[in-house]
DRENTORKOL-3810 file (N, C-alpha, C; in nm, 4 decimals):
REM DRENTORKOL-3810
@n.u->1.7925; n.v->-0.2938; n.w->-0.3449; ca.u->1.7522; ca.v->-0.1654; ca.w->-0.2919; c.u->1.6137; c.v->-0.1798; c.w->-0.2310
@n.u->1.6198; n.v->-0.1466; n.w->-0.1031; ca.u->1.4792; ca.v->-0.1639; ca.w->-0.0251; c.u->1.4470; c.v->-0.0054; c.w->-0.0339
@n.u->1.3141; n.v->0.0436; n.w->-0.0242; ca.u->1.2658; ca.v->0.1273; ca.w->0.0624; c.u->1.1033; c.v->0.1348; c.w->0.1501
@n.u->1.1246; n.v->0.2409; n.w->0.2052; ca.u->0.9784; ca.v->0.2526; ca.w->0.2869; c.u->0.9049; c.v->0.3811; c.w->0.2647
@n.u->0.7942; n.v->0.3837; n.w->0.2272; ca.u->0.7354; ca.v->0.4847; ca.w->0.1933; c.u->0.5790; c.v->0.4929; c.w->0.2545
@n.u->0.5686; n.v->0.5938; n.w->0.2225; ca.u->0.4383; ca.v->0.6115; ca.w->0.3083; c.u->0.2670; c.v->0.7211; c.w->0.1405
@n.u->0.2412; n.v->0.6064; n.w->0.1350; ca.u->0.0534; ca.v->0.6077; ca.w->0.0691; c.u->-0.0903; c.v->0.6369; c.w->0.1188
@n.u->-0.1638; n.v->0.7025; n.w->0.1429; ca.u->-0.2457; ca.v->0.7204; ca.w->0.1231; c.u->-0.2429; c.v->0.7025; c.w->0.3105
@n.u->-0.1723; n.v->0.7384; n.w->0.3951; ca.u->-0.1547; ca.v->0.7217; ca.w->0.5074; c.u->-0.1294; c.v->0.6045; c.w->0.6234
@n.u->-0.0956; n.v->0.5056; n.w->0.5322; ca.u->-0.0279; ca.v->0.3907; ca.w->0.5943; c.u->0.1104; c.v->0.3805; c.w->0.4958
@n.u->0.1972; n.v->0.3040; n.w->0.5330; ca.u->0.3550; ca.v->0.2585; ca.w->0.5773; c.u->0.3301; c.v->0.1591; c.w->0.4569
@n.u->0.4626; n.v->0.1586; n.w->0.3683; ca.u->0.5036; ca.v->0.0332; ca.w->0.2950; c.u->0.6320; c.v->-0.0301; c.w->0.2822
@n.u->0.6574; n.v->-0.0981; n.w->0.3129; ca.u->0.8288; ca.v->-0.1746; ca.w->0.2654; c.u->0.7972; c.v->-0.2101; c.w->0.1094
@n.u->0.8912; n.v->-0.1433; n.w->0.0332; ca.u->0.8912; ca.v->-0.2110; ca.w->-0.1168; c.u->1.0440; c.v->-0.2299; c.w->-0.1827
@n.u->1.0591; n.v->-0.2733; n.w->-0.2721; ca.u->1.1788; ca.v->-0.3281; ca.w->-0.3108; c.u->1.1808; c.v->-0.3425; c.w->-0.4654
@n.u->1.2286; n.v->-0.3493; n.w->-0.5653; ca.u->1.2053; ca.v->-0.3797; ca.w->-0.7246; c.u->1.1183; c.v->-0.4548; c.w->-0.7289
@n.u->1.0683; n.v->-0.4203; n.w->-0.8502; ca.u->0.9563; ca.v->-0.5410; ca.w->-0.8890; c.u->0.8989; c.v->-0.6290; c.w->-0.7920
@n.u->0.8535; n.v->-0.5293; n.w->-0.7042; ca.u->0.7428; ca.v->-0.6052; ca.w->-0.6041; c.u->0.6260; c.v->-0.5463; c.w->-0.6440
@n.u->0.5356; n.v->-0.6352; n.w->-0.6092; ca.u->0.3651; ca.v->-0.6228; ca.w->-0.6259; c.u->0.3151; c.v->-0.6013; c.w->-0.4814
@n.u->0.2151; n.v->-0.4673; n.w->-0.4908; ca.u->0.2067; ca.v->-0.4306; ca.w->-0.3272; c.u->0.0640; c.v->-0.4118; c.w->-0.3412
@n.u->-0.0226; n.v->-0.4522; n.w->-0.2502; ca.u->-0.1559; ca.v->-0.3993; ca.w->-0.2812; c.u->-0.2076; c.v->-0.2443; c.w->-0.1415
@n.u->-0.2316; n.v->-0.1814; n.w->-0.2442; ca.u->-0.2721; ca.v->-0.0872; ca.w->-0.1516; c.u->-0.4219; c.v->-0.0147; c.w->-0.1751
@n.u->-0.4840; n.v->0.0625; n.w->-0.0837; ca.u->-0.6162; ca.v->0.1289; ca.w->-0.0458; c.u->-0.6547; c.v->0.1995; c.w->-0.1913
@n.u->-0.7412; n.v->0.1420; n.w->-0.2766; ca.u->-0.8142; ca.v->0.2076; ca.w->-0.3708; c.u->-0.7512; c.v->0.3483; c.w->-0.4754
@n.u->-0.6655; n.v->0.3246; n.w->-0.5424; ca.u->-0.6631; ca.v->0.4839; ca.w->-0.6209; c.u->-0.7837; c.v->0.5308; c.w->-0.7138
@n.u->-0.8553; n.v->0.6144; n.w->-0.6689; ca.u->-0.9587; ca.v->0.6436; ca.w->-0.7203; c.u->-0.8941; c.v->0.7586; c.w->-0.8503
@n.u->-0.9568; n.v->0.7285; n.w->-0.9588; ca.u->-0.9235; ca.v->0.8489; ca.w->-1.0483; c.u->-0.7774; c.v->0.8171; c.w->-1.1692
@n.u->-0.7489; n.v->0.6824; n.w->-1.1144; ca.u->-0.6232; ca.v->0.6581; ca.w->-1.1698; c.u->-0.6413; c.v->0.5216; c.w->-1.2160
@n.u->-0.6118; n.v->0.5021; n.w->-1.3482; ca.u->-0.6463; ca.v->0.4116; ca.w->-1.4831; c.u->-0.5441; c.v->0.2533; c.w->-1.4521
@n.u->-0.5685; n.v->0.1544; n.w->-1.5467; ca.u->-0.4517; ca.v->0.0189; ca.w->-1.5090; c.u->-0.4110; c.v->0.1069; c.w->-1.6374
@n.u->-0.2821; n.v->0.0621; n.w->-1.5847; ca.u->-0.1441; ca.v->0.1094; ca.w->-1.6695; c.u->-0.0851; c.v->0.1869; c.w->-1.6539
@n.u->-0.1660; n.v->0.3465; n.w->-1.5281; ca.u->-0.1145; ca.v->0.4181; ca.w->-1.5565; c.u->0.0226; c.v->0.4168; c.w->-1.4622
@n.u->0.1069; n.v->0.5167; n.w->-1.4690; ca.u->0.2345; ca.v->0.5185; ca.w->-1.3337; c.u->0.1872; c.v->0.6051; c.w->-1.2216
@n.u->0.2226; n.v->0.6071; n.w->-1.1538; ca.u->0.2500; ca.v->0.7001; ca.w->-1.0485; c.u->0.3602; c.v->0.7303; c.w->-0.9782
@n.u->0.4029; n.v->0.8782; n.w->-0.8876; ca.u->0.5148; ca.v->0.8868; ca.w->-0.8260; c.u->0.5326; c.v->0.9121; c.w->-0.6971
@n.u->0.5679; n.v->0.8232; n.w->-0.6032; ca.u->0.5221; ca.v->0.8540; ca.w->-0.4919; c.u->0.7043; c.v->0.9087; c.w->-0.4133
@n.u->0.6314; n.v->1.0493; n.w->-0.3554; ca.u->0.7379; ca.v->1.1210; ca.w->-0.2898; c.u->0.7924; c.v->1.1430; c.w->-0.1426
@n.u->0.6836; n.v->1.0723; n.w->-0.0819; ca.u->0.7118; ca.v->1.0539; ca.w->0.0467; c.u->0.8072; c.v->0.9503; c.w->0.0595
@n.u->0.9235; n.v->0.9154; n.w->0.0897; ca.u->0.9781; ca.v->0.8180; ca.w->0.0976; c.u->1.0737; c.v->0.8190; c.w->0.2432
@n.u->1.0449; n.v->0.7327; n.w->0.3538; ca.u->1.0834; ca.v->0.7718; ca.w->0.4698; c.u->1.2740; c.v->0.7263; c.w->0.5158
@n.u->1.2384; n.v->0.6002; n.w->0.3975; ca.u->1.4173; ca.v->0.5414; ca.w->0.4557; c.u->1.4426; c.v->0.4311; c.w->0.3335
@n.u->1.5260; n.v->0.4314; n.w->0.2628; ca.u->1.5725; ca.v->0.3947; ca.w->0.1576; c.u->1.7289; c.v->0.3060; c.w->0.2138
@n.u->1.7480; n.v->0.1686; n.w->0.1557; ca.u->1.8868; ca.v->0.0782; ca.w->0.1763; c.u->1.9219; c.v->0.0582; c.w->0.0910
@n.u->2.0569; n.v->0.0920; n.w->0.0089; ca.u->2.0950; ca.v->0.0266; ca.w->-0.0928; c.u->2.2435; c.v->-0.0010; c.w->-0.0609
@n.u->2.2980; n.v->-0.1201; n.w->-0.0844; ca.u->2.4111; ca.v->-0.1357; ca.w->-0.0953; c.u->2.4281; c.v->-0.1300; c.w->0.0555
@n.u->2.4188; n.v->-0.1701; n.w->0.1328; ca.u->2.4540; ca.v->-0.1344; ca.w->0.3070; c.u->2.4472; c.v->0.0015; c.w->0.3450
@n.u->2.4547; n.v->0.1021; n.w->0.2361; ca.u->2.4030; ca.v->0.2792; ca.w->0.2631; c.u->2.2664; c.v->0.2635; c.w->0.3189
@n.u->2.2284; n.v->0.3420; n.w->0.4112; ca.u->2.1053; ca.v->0.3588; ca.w->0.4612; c.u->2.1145; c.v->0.5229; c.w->0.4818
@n.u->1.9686; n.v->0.5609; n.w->0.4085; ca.u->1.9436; ca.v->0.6840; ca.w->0.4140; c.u->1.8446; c.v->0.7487; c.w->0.4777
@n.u->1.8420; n.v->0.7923; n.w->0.6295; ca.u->1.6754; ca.v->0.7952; ca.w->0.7047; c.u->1.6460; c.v->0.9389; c.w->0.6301
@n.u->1.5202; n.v->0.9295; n.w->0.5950; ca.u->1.4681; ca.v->1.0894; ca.w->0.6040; c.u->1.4206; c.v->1.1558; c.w->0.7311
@n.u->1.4100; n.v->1.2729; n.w->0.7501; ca.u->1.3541; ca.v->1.3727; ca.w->0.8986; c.u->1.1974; c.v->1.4510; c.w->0.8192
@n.u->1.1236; n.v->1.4325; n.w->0.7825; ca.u->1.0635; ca.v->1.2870; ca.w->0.7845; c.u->1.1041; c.v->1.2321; c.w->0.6642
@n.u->1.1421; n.v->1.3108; n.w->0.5930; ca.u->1.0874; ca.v->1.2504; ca.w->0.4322; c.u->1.2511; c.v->1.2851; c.w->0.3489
@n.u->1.3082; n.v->1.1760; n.w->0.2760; ca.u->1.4506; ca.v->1.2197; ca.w->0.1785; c.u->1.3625; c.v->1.3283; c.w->0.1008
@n.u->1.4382; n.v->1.4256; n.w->0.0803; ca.u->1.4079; ca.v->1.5508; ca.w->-0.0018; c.u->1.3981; c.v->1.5173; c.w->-0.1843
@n.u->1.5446; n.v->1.4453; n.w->-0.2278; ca.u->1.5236; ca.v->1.4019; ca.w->-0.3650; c.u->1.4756; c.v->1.2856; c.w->-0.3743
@n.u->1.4168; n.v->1.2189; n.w->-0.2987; ca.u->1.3677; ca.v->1.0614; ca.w->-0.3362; c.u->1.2550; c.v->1.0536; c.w->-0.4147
@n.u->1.2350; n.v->0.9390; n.w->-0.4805; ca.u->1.1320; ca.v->0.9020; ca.w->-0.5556; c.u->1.1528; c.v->0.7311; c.w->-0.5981
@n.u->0.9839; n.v->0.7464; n.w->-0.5748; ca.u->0.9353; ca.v->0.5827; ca.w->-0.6538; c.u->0.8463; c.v->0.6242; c.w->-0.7635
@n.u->0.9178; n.v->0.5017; n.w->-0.8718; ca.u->0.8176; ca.v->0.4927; ca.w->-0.9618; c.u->0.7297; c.v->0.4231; c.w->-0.9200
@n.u->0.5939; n.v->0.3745; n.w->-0.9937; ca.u->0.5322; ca.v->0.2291; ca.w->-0.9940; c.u->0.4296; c.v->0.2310; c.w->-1.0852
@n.u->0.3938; n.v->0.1005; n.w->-1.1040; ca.u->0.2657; ca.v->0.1345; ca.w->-1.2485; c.u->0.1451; c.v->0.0494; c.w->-1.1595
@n.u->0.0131; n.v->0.0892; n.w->-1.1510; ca.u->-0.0994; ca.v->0.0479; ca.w->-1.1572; c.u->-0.1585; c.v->-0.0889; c.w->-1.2171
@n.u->-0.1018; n.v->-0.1953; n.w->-1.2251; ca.u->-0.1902; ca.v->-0.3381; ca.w->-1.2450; c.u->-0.2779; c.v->-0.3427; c.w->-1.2701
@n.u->-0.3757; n.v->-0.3420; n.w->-1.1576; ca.u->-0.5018; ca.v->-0.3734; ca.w->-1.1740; c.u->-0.6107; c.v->-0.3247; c.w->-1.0091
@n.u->-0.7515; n.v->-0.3384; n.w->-1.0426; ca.u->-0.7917; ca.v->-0.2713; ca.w->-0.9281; c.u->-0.9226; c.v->-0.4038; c.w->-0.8985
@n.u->-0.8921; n.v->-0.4524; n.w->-0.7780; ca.u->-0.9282; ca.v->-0.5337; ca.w->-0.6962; c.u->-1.0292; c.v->-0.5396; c.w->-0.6083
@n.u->-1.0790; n.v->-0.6392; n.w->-0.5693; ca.u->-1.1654; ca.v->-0.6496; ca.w->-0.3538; c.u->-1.0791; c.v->-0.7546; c.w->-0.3297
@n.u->-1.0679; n.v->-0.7180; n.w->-0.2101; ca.u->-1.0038; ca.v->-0.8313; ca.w->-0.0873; c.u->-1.1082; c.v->-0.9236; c.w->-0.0436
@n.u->-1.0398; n.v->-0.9930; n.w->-0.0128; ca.u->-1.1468; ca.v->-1.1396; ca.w->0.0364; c.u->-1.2285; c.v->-1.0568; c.w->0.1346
@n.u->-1.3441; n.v->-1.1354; n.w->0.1548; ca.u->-1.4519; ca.v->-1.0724; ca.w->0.2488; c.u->-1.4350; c.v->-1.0961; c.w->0.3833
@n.u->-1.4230; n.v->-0.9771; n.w->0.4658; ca.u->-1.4183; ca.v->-1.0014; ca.w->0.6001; c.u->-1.5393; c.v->-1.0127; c.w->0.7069
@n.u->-1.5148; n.v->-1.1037; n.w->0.7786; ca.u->-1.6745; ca.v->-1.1340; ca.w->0.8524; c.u->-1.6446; c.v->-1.1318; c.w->0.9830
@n.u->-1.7343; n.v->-1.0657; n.w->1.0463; ca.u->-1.7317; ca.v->-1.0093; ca.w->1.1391; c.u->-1.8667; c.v->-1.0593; c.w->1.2402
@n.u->-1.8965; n.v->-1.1369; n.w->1.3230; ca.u->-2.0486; ca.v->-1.1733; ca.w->1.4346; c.u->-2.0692; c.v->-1.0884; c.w->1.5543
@n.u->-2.1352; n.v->-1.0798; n.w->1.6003; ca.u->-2.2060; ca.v->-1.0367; ca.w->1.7122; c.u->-2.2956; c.v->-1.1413; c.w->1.7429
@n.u->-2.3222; n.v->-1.1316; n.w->1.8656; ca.u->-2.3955; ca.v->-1.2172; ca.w->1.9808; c.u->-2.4291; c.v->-1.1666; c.w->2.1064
@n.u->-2.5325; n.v->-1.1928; n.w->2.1922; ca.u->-2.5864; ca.v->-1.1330; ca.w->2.3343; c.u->-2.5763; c.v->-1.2712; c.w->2.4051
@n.u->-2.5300; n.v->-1.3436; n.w->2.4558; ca.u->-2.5533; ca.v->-1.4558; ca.w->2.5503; c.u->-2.7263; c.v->-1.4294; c.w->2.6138
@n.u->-2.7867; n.v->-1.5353; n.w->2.5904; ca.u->-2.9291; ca.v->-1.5745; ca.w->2.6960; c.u->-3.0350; c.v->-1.4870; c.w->2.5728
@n.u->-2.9867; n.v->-1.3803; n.w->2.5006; ca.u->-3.1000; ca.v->-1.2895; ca.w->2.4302; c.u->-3.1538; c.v->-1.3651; c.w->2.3133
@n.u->-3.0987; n.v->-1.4678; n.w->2.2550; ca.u->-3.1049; ca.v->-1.4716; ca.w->2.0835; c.u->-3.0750; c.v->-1.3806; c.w->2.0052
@n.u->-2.9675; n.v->-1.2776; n.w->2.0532; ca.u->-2.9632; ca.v->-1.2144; ca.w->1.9280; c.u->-2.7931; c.v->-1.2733; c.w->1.8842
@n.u->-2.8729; n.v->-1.2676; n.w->1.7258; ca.u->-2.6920; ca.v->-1.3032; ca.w->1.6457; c.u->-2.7102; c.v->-1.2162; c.w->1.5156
@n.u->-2.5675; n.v->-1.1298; n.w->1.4735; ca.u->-2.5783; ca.v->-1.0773; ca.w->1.3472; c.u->-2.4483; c.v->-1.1007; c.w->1.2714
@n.u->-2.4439; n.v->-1.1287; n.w->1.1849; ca.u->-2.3290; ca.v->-1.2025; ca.w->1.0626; c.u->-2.3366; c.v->-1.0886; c.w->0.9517
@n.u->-2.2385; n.v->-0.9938; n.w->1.0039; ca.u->-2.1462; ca.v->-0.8965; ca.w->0.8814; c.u->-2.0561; c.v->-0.9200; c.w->0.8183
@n.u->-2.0201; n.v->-0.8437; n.w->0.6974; ca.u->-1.8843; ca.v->-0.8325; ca.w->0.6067; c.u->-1.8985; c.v->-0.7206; c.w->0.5585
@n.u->-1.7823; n.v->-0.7304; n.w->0.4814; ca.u->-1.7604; ca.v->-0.6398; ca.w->0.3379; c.u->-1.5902; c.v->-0.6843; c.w->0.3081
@n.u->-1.6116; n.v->-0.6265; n.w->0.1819; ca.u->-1.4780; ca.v->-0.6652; ca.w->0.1465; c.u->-1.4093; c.v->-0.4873; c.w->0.0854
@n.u->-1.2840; n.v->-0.4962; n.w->0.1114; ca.u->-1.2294; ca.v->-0.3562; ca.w->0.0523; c.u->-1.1905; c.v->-0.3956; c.w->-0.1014
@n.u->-1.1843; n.v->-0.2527; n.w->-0.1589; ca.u->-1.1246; ca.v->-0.1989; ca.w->-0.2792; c.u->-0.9710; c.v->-0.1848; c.w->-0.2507
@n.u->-0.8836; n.v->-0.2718; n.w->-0.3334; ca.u->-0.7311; ca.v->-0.2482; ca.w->-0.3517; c.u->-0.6523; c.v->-0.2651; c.w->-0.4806
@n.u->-0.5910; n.v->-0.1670; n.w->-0.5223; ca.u->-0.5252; ca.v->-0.1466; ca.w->-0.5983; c.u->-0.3830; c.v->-0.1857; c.w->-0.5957
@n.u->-0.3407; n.v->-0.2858; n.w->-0.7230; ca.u->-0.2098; ca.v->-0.3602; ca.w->-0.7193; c.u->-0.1231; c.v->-0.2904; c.w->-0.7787
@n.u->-0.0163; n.v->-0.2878; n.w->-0.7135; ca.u->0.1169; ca.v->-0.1507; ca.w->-0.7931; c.u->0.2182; c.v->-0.2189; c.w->-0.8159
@n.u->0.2889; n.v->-0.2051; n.w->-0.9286; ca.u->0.4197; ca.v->-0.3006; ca.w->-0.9354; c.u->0.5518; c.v->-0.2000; c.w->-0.9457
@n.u->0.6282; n.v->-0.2186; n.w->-0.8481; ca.u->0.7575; ca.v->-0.1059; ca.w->-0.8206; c.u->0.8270; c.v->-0.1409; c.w->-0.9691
@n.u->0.8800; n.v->-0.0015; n.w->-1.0156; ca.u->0.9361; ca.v->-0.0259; ca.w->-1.1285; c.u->1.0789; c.v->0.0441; c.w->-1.1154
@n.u->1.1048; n.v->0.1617; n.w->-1.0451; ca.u->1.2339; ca.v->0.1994; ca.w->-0.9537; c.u->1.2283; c.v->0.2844; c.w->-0.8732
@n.u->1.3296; n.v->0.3056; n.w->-0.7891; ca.u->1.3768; ca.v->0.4020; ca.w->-0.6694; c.u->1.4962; c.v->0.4340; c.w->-0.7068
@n.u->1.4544; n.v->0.5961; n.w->-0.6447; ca.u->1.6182; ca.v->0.6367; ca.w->-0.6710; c.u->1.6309; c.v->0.7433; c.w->-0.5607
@n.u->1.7478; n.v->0.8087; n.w->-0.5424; ca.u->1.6926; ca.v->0.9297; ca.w->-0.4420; c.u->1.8576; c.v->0.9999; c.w->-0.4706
END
């Protein structure tokens, strides 16, 4: 059983017991579950179910792992002929979710 759902305003493909990392849940503990209700298109068994936008009874479980940074992203700037050079990063906050079921 695949589905696609939609978090914190980006798109996910998830499937059983997959590990997905997504954008920071602030306010929400490791261990705890969550239920996410947006769910846009669900496959099981060769059934495919689109939602307009969203399946009405669908639902994902998932439980909270652990809360993360992503590797650091670096980013330069440069002026040709000026000397100027500047060497940025940062790294994001992501939170690991492990699908525990779908149903709809």
């Amino acid at each position: 059983m695949e589905a696609i759902f939609e978090l914190l305003g980006y798109q996910y493909k998830a499937s059983l017991n997959w590990d997905i990392y997504i954008p920071l849940l602030k306010g929400y503990n490791k261990g705890k579950n969550i239920f996410i209700k947006k769910i846009l298109f669900i496959k099981k068994n060769g059934l495919i179910i689109n939602g307009l936008p969203y399946i009405k009874r669908g639902i994902i479980k998932a439980k909270i792992l652990k809360h993360i940074r992503d590797k650091k992203q670096i980013f330069l700037k440069s002026k040709k002929r000026k000397g100027f050079k500047l060497k940025k990063g940062h790294r994001r906050y992501l939170t690991k979710i492990k699908i525990l079921y779908i149903e709809f």
